[in-house]
N, C-alpha and C positions, 0 to 999 in steps of 0.2 A: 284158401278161405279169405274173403274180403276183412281185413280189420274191424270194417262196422258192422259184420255177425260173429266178434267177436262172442265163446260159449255163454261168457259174466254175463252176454245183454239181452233182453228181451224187448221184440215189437209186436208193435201193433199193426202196422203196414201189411197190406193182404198183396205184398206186390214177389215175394220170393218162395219159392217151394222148398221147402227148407230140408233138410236128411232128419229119420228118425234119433239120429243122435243128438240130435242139436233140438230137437222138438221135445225132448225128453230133457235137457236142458236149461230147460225152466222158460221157454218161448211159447207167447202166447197164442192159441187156436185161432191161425189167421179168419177162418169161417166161419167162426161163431162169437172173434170178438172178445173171449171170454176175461173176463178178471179177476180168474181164479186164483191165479201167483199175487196178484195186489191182496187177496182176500187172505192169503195167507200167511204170508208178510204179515199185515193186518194184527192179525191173530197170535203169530207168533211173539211178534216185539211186544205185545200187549198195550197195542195202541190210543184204540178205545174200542165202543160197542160195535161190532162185525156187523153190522146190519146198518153202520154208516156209508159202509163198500157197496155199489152197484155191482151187479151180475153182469153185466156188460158196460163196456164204455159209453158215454155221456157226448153229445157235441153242443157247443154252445156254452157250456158249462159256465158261472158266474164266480172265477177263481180271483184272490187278492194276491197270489204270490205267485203259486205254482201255473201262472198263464203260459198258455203255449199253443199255436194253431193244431189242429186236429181234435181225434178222440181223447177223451181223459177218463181215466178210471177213478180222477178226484173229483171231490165234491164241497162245498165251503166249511157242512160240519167235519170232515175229514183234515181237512187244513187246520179248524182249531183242534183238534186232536196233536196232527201234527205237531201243534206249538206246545202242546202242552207235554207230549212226549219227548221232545229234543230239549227242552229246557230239563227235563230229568233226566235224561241220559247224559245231557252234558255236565250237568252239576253232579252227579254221579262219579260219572269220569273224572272230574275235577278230584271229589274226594278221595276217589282210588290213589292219588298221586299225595297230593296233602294229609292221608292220614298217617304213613309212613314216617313221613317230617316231623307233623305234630307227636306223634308215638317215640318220637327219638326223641323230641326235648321233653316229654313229661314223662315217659319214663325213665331218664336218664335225670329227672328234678327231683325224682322218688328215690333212683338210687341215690346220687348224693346226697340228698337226706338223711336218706338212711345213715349213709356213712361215716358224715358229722354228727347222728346221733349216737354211734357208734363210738366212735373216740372221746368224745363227752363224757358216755356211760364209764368206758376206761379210765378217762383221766380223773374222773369224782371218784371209783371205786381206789384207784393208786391213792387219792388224796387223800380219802377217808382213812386206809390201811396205813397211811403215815401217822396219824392223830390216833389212831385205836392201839399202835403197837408203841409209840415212842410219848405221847403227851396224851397217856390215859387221865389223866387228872383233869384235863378241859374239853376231852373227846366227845362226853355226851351234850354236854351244852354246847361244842363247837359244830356240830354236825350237821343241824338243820339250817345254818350257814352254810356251809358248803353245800347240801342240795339248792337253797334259795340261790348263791352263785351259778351253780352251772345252769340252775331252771331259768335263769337270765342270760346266759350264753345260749341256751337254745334256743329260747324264742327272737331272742338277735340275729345270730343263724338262720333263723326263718323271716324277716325283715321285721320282726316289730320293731317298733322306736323305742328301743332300750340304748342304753352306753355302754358300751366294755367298761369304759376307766371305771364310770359313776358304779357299775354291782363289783370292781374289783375293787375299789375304794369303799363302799359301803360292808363286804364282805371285813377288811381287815378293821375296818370301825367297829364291826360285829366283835369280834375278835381279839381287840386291845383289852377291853375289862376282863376277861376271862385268862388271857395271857399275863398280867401285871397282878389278878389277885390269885391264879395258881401258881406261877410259874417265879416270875419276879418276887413276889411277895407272898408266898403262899399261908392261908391264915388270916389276913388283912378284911377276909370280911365278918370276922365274928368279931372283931373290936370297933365296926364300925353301925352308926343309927340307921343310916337309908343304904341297904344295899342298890335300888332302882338310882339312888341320886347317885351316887358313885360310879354306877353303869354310864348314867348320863352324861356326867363331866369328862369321863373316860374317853367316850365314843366322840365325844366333840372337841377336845381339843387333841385327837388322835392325829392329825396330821401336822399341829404345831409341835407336837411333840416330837414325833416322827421315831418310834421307839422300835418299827424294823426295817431305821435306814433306806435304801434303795429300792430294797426289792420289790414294795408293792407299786413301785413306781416303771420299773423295769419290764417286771408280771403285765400287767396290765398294756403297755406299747408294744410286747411279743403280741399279745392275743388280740389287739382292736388292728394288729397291720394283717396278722393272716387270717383273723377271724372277716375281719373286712372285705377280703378279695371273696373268699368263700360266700359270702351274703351276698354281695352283689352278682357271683354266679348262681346264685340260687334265684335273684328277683329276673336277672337276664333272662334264665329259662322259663319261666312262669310269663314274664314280657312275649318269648317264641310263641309261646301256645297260645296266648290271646290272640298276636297276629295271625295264628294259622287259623283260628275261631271265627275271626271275619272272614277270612280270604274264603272258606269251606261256605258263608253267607251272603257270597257276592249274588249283587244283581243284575241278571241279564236283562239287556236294553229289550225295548221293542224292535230295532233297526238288527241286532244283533240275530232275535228269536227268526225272525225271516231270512237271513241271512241263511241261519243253521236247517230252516228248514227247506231253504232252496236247494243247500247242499247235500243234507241228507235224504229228504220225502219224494223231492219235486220230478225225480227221474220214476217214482214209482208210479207219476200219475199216468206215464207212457206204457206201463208196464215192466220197466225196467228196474227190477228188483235186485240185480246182484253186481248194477255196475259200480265202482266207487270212486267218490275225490278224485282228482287230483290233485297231488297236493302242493304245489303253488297254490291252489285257488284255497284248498284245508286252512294253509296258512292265512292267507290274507282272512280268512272268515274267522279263524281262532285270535288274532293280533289285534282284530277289529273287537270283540268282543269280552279280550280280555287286556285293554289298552289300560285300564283303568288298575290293574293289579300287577301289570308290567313297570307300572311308577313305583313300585315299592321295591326296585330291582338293585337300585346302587343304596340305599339305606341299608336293606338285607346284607347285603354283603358286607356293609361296614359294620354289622349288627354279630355275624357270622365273625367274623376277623376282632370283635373285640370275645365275642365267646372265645375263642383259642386263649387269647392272650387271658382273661381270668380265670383260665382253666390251667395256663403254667403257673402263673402266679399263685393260684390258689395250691397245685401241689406238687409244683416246679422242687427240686429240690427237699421234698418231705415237709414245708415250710409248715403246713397246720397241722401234723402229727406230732413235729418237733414243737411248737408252740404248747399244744395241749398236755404232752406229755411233760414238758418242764413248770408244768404248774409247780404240782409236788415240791419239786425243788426250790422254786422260788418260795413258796410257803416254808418250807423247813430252814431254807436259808434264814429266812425274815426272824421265824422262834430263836433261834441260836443265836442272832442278832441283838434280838430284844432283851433273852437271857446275859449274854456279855454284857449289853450297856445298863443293866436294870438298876448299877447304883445313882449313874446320872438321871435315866427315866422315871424312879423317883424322885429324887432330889427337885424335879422340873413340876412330875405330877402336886407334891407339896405345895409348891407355891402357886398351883392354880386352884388345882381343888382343896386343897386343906385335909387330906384323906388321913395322913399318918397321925393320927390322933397320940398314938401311943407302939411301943415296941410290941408285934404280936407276939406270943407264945413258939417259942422254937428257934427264931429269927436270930441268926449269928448278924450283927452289925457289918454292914457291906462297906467297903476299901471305900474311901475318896473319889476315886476315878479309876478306872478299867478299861482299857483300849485293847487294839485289837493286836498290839505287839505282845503284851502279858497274857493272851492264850497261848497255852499251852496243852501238851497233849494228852495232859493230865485233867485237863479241864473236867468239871462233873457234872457236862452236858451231856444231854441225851444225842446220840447219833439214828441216823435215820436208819427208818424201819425196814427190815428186808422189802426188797419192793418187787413185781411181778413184770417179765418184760412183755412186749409186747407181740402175742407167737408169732413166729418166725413165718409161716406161713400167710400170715396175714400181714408182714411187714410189707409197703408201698404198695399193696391194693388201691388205693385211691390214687396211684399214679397209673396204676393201670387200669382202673376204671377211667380217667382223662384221656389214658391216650384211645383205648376203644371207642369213646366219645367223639374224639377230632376227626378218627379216621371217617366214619359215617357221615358226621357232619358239611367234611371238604364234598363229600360228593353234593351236597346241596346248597352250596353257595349260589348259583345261576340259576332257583330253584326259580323266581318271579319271572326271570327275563328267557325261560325253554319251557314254560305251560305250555305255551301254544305247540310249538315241536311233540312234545310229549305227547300228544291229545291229536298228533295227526301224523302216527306213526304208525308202523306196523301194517297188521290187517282192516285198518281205516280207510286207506290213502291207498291208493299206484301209482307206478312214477314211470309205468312205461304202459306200451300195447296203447288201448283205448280207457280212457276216463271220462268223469262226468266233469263238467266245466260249468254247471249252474243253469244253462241255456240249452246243452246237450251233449252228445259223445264224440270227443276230438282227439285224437290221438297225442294232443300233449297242450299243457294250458300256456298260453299265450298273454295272460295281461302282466300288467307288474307288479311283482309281490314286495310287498313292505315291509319297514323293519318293526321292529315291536315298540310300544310305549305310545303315547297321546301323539305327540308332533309329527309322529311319521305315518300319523291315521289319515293325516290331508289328504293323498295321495292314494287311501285303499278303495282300489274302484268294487269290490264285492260288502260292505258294512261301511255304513258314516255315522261317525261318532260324534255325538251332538251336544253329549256332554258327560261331566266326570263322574263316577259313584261317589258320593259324598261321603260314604262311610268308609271309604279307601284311601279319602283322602286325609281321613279324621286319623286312621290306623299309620299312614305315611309320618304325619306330623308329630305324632306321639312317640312312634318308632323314632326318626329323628332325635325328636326331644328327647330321649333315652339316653341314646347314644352320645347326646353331647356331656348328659349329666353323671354318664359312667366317664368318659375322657375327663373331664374337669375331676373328679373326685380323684381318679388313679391316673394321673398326666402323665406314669411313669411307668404305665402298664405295658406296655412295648418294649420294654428292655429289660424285661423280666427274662432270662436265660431257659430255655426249654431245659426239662430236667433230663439228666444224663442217662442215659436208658442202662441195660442190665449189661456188664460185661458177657466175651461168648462163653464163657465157662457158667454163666450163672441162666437160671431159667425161673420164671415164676407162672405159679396155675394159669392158664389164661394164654400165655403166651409164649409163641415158641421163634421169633424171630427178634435180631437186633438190629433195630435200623429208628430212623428217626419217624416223628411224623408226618412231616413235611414230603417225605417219600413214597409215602401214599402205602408202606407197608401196614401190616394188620396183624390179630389176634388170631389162633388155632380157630379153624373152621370159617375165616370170614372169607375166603374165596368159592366156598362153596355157596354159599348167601347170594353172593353177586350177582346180579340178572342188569343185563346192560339195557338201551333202548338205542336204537339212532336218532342220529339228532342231523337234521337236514340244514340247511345254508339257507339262505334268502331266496337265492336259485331254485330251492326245491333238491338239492344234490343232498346225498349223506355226507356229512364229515365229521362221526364219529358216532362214541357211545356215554349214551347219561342213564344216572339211574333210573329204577324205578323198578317194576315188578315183585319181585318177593321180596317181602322187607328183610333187606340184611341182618334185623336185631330184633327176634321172634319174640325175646321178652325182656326188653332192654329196662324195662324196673329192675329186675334181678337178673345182669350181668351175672356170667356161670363164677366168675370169682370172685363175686361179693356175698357176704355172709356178714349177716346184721346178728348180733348178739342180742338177749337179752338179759336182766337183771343184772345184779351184780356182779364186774366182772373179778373182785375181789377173790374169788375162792377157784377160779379154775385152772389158771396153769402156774408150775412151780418159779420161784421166784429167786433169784441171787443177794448177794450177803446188804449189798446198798445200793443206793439211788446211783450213788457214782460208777458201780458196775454196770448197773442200767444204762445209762449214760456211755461209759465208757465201750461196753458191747454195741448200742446202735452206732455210733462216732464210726466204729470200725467197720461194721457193715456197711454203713453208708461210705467210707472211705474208700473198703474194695469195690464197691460197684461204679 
């Protein structure tokens, strides 16, 4: 059988007597002409109104695109048809490939939301459980301080323009009057006239006085370095989804729409309904039309390559579990601080605010001076409160929520610069036998296929690109400008140490393999997700496979091992004798693994 009756094609020519097998093959009734296969194609793709189709071929016909000697079974309203259908099909297609992406970085913005609101809820319920069980005497008035703290952590976390320092520093200004008239001085406010002026003088020269030492200074540079990286992974991702918001509202050219419909319609006006692409020419038509979203191709990846990096950093080494969890401590340190120094801390308060009017009732007269060599173990400080660890089954979730993250991710780094590949793969395209070549059926395309992005459009002889989409380019610059503003802010992001994955002895929900990221290994179930595509050369050859098809992460808001709590997590798992147990039990977890 001659290659050009190939079964794929259909003519119109009354010049071959063709076998009932091949006529039944979707070839049109040399004797009648008929345009029954156009009529139904037509129909099927849901073109537009059937009754734009002629019952027989046309000659003469007055075509803008799809021109070609002979019969045609097109007509000029069938051509805007055409346009109007390949413009949906192709931005279709598009989305098929970009919602995948977009659905990895937003739901993966949800889960780590979640997850920082999760260790929040823990680390205020820990802190709370320190103040209700060891400093009941300024617990209830201390309390709505500590929710107004972490209510500032969180909405930091989510990028509002808050400060760590400024709500850890206003948290312990909260803090000082109720510390110095229960704890230091307890009693000092029934002999004094303005409880509120007292409060005030307190809260304001709380930092000249500095009555817990270090720690709120300490506290506060743990949580603004890994609360930090965490917020700007949070704005990164929120950044991904807008670019993907445009990319999904790109505008195809006019030079483009003809293009796509030369490729896809124009063989149907001969009656050839089932030939397709070639794809060399696929390409040049997809490169051409998507030259303008192929610029955003080396920002993305610089964009992609700083997400990793604030995904170790942020939970590289446990760094913002460990941060949130040593609240507590640093808060209990600061009380036992402030209780030791409380005879100079008055002494100081006196001569600013004039508070000691008189000896309270009860008040044993406090030493001279009190350092930190005359405690003793005798001391008649409170020690901290049994404290709740943090369950074991949940312990480095958020590290493994990162790494499920990277791995889907790496697959999308050359998402901008293989659209066009993607979009002229598979069942679209043939790469052998006989194809359509735009002009007609030739057994392999012949011109020269381009490479992707604006500068290499000079040269695409199938779409001329005459100018840039200006909302692509607005998306480029911004992107960009991102990227430069996350580098300037963390210049040091890059040498953040990936975190040391799970010894072979140890396993956690989610994951059953040890190996790094960079390796391209993955979580339980992620190679059955996998759905590869080929990905062709410039040539038109295959060399290799890129994502795409089933999205590897069905419901990547709720990764199968993340578990958001809610309420308080005060009351649900048992607890060991002290902070320092706490402490000393994750040190060692963290140590063996």
């Amino acid at each position: 059988m001659s290659r050009g009756l190939d079964p794929r094609v259909t003519s119109l020519g009354p010049f071959w007597i063709l076998p009932v097998l091949i006529l039944a093959a979707n070839v049109v009734d040399v004797d009648t002409y008929s345009c029954h296969e156009v009529r139904t194609a037509f129909q099927l793709r849901q073109v537009g109104p059937l009754h734009r189709v002629p019952e027989t071929p046309g000659t003469d016909v007055d075509l803008l695109v799809c021109k070609h000697q002979g019969p045609s079974c097109c007509t000029r309203k069938m051509e805007e048809s055409y346009q109007l259908a390949v413009k949906r099909e192709t931005v279709h297609n598009i989305h098929s490939y970009s919602y995948e992406l977009e659905h990895l970085l937003s739901g993966h913005s949800d889960a780590f939301h979640d997850m920082f609101q999760y260790l929040l809820s823990f680390s205020q319920g820990h802190l709370s459980s320190l103040l209700e069980g060891s400093y009941t005497s300024l617990s209830r008035q201390a309390l709505p301080h500590v929710n107004q703290l972490f209510s500032s952590l969180s909405l930091y976390l989510r990028g509002a323009n808050v400060s760590v320092e400024a709500s850890v520093n206003q948290f312990f200004n909260h803090l000082f009057p109720l510390v110095y008239t229960r704890l230091i001085n307890p009693g000092i406010e029934g002999s004094m006239m303005s409880v509120s002026q007292m409060s005030d003088c307190l809260r304001m020269i709380r930092q000249d006085v500095n009555p817990f030492g270090p720690h709120p200074a300490v506290m506060a540079q743990e949580l603004a370095g890994a609360m930090g990286v965490g917020r700007q992974l949070g704005l990164a991702l929120d950044e991904g989804v807008e670019v993907m918001n445009a990319t999904e509202n790109v505008l195809l050219s006019k030079e483009c729409v003809k293009g796509l419909v030369k490729m896809v319609y124009c063989s149907h006006c001969r009656g050839l309904t089932l030939i397709k692409p070639c794809v060399g020419y696929c390409l040049n038509v997809m490169r051409g039309c998507l030259a303008s979203v192929s610029e955003l191709d080396q920002p993305w990846r610089r964009y992609t390559s700083l997400l990793e990096q604030l995904t170790h950093g942020m939970a590289g080494h446990h760094s913002l579990e460990l941060a949130l969890l040593g609240v507590r401590g640093h808060v209990n340190e600061a009380l036992l601080y402030a209780q030791l120094h409380g005879p100079l801390v008055t002494a100081t308060v006196d001569k600013v605010c004039g508070l000691s009017t008189g000896e309270p009732t009860g008040m044993q007269p406090p030493a001279p001076e009190v350092t930190t060599s005359a405690m003793t173990s005798s001391t008649p400080f409170p020690s901290a409160a049994p404290s709740q660890p943090l369950p074991e089954q949940w312990l480095g979730q958020l590290a493994h929520l990162r790494r499920e993250f990277l791995v889907h991710l790496h697959r999308y780094k050359s998402f901008f610069a293989v659209l066009p590949e993607m979009l002229c793969e598979g069942e679209n395209v043939v790469d052998d036998a006989t194809c359509w070549s735009g002009d007609g059926v030739v057994e392999r395309y012949v011109g020269k296929v381009v490479g992707s992005g604006l500068h290499a459009q000079r040269h695409n002889p199938e779409v001329k690109v005459r100018s840039t989409d200006l909302t692509l380019v607005d998306v480029k610059e911004r992107l960009e400008s991102f990227n430069q503003e996350t580098h300037d802010r963390f210049p040091k992001l890059g040498q953040v140490e990936a975190w040391e994955e799970l010894g072979s002895g140890e396993t956690q929900e989610g994951s059953t393999t040890d190996c790094d990221d960079e390796d391209g290994c993955q979580a339980s179930g992620d190679g059955q997700d996998q759905t590869s595509h080929t990905v062709v050369s410039s040539e038109g050859k295959s060399i290799g496979r890129h994502p795409g098809g089933a999205s590897p992460h069905e419901n990547p808001a709720k990764p199968p091992f993340v578990r958001v709590f809610s309420g308080s997590p005060s009351a649900s798992w048992p607890r060991p004798s002290s902070l320092a147990l706490l402490l000393a039990a994750l040190s060692l977890h963290w140590t063996s693994v």
